[in-house]
ROTORTI-623437 format. One line per 3 residues: number of its first residue (from 1); for each residue x, y negated, z of N, C-alpha, C. Coordinates in steps of 0.2 Angstrom, whole numbers, plus 5000, padded with zeros to 4 digits. Atoms other than C-alpha are relative to their C-alpha. Example, Ala and Ser with C-alpha at 12.3 -4.5 7.8 and 13.67 -1.06 7.14 Angstrom:
<pts>
1) 5004:5006:5000:5062:5022:5039:5004:4994:5000 | 4996:5006:4999:5068:5005:5036:4996:4995:5003
</pts>
This chain:
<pts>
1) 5004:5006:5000:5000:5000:5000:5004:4994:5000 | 4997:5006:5001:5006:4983:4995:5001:4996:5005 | 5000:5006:4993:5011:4969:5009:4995:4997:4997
4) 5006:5005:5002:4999:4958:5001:4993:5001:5004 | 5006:5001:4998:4985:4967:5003:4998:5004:5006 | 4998:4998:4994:4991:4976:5018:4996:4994:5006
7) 5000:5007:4997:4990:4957:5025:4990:4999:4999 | 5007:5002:5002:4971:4953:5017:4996:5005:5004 | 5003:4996:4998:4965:4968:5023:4999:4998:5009
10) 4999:5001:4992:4972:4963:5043:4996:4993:5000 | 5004:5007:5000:4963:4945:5039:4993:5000:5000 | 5006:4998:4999:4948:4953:5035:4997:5002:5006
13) 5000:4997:4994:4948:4964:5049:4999:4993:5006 | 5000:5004:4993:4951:4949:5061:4998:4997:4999 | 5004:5007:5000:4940:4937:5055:4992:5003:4999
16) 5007:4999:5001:4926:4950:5055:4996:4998:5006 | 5004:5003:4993:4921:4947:5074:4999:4994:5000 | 4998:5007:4998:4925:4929:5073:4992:4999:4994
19) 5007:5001:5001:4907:4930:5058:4995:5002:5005 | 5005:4998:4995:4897:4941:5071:5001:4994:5007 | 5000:5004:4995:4901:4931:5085:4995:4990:4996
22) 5005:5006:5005:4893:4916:5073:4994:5002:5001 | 5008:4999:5001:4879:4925:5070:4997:4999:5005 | 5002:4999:4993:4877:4929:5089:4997:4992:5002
25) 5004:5005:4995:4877:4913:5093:4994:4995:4998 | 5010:5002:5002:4862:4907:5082:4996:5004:5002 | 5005:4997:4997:4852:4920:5090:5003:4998:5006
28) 4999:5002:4994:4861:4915:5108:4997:4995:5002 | 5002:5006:4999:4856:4899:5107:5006:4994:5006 | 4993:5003:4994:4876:4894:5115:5004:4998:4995
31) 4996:5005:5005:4881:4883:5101:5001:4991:5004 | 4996:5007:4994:4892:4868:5110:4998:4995:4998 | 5005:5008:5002:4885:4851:5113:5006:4997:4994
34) 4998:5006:5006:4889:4839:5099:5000:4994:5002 | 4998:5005:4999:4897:4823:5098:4996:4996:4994 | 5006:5005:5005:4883:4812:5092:5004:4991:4995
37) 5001:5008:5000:4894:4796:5091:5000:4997:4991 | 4996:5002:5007:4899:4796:5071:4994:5005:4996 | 5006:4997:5003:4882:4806:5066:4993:4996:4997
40) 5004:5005:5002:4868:4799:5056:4994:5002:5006 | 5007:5000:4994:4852:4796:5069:4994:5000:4998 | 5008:5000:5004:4834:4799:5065:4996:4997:5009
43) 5007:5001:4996:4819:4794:5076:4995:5004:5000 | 5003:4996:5002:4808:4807:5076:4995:5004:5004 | 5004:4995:4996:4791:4816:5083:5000:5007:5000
46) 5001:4996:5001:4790:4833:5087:4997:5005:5004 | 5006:4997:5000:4776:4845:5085:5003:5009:5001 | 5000:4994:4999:4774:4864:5086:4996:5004:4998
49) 5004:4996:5003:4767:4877:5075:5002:5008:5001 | 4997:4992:4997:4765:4897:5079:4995:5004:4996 | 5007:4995:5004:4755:4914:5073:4996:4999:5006
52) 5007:5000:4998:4738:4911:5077:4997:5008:5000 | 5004:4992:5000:4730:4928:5085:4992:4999:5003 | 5005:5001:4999:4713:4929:5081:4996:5006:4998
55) 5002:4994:5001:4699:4941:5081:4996:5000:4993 | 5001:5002:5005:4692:4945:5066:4992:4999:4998 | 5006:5002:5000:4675:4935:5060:4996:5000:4994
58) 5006:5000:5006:4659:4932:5049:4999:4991:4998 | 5001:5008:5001:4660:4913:5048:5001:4999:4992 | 4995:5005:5007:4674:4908:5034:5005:5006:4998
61) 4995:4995:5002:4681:4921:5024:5005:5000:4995 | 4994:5004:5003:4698:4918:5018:5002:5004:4996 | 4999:5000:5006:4702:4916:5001:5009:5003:4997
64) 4994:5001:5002:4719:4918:4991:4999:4993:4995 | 5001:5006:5004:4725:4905:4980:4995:5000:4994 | 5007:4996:5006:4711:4911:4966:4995:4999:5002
67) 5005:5001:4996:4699:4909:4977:4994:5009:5002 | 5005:4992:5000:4696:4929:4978:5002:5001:5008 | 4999:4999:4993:4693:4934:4995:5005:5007:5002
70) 4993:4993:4997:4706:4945:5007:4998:5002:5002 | 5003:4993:4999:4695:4956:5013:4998:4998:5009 | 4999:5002:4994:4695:4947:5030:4996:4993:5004
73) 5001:5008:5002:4687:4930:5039:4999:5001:5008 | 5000:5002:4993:4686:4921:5055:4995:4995:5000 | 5005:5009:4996:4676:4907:5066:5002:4996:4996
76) 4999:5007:5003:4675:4890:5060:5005:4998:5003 | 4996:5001:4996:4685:4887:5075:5009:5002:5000 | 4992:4996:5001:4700:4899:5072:5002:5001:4994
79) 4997:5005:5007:4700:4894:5054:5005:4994:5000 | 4997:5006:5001:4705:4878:5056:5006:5002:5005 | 4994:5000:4995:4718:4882:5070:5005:5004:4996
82) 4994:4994:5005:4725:4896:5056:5003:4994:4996 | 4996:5005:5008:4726:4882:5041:5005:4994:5003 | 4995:5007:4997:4734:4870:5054:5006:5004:5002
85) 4992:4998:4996:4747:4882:5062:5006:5003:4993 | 4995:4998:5005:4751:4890:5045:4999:5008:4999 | 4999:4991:4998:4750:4909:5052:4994:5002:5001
88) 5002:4996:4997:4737:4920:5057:5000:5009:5001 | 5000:4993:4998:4736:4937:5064:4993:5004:5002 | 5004:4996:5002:4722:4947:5061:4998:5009:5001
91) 5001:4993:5001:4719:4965:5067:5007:5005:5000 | 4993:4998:5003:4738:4968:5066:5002:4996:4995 | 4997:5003:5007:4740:4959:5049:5000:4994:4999
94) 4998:5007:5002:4747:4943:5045:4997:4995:4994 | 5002:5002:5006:4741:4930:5033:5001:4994:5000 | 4996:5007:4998:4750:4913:5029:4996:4995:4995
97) 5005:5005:5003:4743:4897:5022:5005:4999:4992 | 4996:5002:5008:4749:4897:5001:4999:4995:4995 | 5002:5005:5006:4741:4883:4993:4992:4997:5004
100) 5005:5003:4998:4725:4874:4994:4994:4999:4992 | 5003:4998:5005:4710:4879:4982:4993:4993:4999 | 5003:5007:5002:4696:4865:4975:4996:5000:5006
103) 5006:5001:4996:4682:4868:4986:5002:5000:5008 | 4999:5000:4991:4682:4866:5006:4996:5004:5001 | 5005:4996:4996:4676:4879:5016:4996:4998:5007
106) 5002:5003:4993:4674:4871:5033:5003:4991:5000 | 4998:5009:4999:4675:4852:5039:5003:5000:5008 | 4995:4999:4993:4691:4855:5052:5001:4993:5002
109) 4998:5003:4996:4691:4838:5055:4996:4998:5007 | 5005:5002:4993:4683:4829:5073:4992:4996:4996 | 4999:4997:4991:4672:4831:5081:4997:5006:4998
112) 5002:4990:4999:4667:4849:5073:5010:5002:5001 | 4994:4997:4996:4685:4851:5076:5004:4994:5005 | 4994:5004:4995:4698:4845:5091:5006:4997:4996
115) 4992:5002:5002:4712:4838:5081:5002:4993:4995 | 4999:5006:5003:4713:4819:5077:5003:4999:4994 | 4993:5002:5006:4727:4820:5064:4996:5006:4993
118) 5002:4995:5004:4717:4833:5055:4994:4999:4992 | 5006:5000:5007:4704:4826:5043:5005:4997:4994 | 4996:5003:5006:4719:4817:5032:5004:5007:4996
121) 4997:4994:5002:4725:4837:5029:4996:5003:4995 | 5004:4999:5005:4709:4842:5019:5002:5009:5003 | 5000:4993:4997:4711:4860:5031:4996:5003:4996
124) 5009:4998:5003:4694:4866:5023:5005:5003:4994 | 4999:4997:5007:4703:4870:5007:5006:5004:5001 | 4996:4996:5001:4717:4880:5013:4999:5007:4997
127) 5001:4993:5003:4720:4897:5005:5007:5004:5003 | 4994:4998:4996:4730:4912:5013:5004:5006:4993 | 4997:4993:5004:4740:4926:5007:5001:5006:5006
130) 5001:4994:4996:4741:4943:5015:5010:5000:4999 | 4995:5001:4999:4758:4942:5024:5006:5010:5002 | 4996:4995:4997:4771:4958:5025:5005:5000:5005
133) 4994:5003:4993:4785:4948:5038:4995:5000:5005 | 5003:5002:4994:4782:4949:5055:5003:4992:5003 | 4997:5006:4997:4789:4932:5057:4997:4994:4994
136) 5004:5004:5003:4777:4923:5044:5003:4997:4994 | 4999:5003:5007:4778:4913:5027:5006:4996:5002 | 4993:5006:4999:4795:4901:5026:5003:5001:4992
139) 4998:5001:5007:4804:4896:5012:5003:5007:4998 | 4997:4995:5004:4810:4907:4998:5009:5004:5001 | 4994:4998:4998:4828:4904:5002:5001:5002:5010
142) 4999:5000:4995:4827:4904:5020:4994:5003:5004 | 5003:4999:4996:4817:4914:5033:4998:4996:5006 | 5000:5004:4992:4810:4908:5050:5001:5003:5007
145) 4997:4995:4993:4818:4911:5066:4996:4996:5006 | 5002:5003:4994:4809:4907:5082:5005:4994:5004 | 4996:5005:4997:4814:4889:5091:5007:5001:4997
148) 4993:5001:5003:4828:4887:5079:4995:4995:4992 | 5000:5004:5006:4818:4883:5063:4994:4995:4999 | 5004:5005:4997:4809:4867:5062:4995:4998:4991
151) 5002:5003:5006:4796:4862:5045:5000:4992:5000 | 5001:5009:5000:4796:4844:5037:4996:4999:4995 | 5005:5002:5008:4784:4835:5025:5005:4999:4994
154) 4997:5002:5006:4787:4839:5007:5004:4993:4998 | 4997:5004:5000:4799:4828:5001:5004:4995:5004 | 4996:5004:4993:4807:4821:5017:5008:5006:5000
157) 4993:4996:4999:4824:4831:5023:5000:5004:4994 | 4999:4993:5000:4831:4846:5015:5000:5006:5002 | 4999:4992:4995:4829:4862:5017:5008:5001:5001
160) 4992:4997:4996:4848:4868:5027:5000:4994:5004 | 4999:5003:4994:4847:4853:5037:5001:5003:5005 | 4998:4997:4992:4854:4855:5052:5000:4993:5006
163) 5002:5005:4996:4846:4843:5067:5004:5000:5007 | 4998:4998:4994:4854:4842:5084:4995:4993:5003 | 5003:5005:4995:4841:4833:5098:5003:5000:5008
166) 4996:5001:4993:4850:4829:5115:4995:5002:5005 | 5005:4998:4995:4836:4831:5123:4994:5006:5001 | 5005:4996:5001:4828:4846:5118:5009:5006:5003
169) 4993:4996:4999:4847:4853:5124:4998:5003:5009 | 5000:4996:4995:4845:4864:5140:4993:5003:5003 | 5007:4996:4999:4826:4867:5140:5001:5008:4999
172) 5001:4992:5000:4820:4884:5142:4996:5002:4997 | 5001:4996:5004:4815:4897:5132:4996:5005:5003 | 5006:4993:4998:4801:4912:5135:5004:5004:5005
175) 4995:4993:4997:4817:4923:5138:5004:4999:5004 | 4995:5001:4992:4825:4914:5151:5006:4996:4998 | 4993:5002:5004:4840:4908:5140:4996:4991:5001
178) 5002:5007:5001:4840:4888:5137:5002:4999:4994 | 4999:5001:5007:4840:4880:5122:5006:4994:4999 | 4994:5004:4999:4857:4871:5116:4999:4993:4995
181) 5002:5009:5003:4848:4855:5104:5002:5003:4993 | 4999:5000:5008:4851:4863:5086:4994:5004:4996 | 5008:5000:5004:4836:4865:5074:5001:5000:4990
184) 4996:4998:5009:4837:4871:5055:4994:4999:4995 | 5007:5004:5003:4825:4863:5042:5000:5006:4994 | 4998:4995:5002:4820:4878:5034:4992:5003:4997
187) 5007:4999:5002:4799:4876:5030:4997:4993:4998 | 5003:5008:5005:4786:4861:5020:4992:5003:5007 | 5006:5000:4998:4772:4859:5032:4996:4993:4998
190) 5006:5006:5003:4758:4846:5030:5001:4994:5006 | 4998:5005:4994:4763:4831:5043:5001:4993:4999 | 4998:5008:5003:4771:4813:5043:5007:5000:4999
193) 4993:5004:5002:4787:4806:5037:5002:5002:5005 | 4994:5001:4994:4796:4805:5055:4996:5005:5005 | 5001:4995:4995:4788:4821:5061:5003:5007:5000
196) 5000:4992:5002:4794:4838:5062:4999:5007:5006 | 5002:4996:4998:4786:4854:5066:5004:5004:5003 | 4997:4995:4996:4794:4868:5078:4998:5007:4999
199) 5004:4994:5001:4793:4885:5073:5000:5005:5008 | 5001:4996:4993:4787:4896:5090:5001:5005:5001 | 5001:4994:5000:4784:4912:5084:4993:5002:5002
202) 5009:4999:4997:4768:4918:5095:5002:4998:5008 | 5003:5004:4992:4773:4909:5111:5002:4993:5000 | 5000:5008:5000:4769:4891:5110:5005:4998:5005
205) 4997:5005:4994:4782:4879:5123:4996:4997:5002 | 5001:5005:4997:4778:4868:5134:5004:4994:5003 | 4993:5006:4999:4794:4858:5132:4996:4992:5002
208) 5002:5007:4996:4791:4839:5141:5001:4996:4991 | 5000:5006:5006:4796:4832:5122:4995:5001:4992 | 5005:4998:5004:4782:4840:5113:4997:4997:4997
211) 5009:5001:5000:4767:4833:5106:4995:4999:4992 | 5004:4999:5006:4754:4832:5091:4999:4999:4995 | 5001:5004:5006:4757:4821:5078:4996:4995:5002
214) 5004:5003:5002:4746:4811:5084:5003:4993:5005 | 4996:5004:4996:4747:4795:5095:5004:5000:5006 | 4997:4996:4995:4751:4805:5110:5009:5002:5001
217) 4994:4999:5001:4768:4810:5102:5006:4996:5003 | 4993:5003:4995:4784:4806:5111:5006:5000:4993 | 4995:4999:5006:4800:4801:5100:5005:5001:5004
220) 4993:4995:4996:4815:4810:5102:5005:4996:4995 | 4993:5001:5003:4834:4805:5095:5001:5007:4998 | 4998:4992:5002:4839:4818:5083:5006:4996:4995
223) 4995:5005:5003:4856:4816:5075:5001:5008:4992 | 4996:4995:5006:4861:4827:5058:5006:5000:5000 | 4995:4997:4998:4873:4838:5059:5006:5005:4992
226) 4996:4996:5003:4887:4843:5046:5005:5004:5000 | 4995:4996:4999:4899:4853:5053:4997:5007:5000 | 5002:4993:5004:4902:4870:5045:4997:5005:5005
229) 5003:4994:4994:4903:4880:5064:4994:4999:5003 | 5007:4999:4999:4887:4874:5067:4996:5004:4994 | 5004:5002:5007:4878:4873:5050:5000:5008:4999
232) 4998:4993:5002:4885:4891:5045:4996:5004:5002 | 5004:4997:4995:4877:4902:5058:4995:4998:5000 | 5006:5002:4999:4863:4894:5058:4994:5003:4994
235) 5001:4998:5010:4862:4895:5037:4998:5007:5000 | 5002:4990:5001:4865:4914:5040:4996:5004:5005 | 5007:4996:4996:4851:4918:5053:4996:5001:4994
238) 5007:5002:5004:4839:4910:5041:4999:5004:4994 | 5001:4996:5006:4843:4919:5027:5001:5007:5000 | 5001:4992:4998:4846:4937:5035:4991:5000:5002
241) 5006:4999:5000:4829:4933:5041:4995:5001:4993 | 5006:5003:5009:4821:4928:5021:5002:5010:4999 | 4999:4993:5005:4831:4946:5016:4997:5007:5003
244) 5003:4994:4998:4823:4956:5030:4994:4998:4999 | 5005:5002:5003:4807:4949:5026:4998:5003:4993 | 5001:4997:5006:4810:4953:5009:5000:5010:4998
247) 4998:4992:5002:4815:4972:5012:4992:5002:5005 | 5006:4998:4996:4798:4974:5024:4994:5001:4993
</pts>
């Protein structure tokens, strides 16, 4: 064997830990505070969206983008909380929100629905799709990891953005762990310009820096993040998620 590749091969070797330890620490959530001083600054509210588990109803029953039914339907009530979260759960089975068809089925905004910010959304006309992920719809390139990936309004950020919020940094998590303040733009949800969505998974938080889009919303300092040892790991949860998602 050549020294050369004698050498490559020892490099490989010793830089393979040094990826898994990457990866670990995007699902760890023990990625080290950042030094905001020299990073662009955003203003920003933030919301939270999760799978909706509902039972299954005779109210409103939910279409594809065609407008052919899925075989499936819910309340009035737990329609509109499905087209607003994104997700629902069903009997076992997933179904995510894929478009929005001409007709409204329901009128989710107040007062037949609780949700001030919701009649500007036109909820009534979403359309779903029968989901195979157990982690829900997210973009093509990128899957969605719980409290890591955050949606933004069409056309605002990029997808692979990488946020860091200071004060979202040592709150706690379902599992006991806390959270180290980085956040991965990684979905398009329906919202405002200066807002972004928080993916949950199926247990909402109660983080103090929460709230709803609406005028109740608290603003947080969030700074963008370009550094590769953050960025990287981050980049690679998201997209190990899109591939298992894709192999399910």
């Amino acid at each position: 064997m050549g020294i050369r590749l004698l050498f490559l091969i020892l490099v490989l070797l010793a830089g393979a830990p040094l990826i898994q330890a990457s990866a670990a620490q995007a699902d760890d959530f023990s990625l080290p505070k950042a030094a905001t001083g020299d990073l662009k600054k955003l203003t920003l509210n933030v919301s939270q969206y999760h799978v909706v588990q509902a039972p299954p109803g005779d109210e409103i029953e939910l279409l594809n983008i065609d407008d052919e039914p899925l075989g499936v339907g819910l309340s009035r009530g737990d329609f509109c909380t499905a087209a607003l979260q994104g997700t629902v759960e069903v009997s076992g089975v997933l179904y995510g929100v894929t478009g929005k068809g001409g007709d409204s089925l329901v009128d989710c905004a107040e007062p037949e629905f609780d949700c001030p910010r919701c009649a500007a959304f036109n909820l009534g006309q979403n359309r779903f799709v029968k989901l195979t992920s157990s982690e829900g719809l997210g973009a093509r390139t990128y899957g969605l990891v719980p409290y890591r990936t955050v949606a933004v309004k069409s056309g605002g950020m990029k997808l692979g953005t990488v946020l860091y919020i200071p004060s979202a940094r040592g709150l706690k998590l379902p599992n006991g762990k806390k959270h180290d303040g980085y956040f991965f733009v990684a979905d398009i949800g329906a919202m405002q310009s200066s807002q972004i969505d928080l993916y949950t998974g199926m247990k909402p938080l109660a983080w103090r820096i929460l709230g709803s889009g609406t005028k109740h919303s608290k603003s947080v300092a969030a700074y963008i993040v370009t550094d590769p040892a953050v960025v990287k790991p981050l980049r690679a949860a998201h997209m190990a998620s899109a591939r298992a998602d894709a192999a399910e």
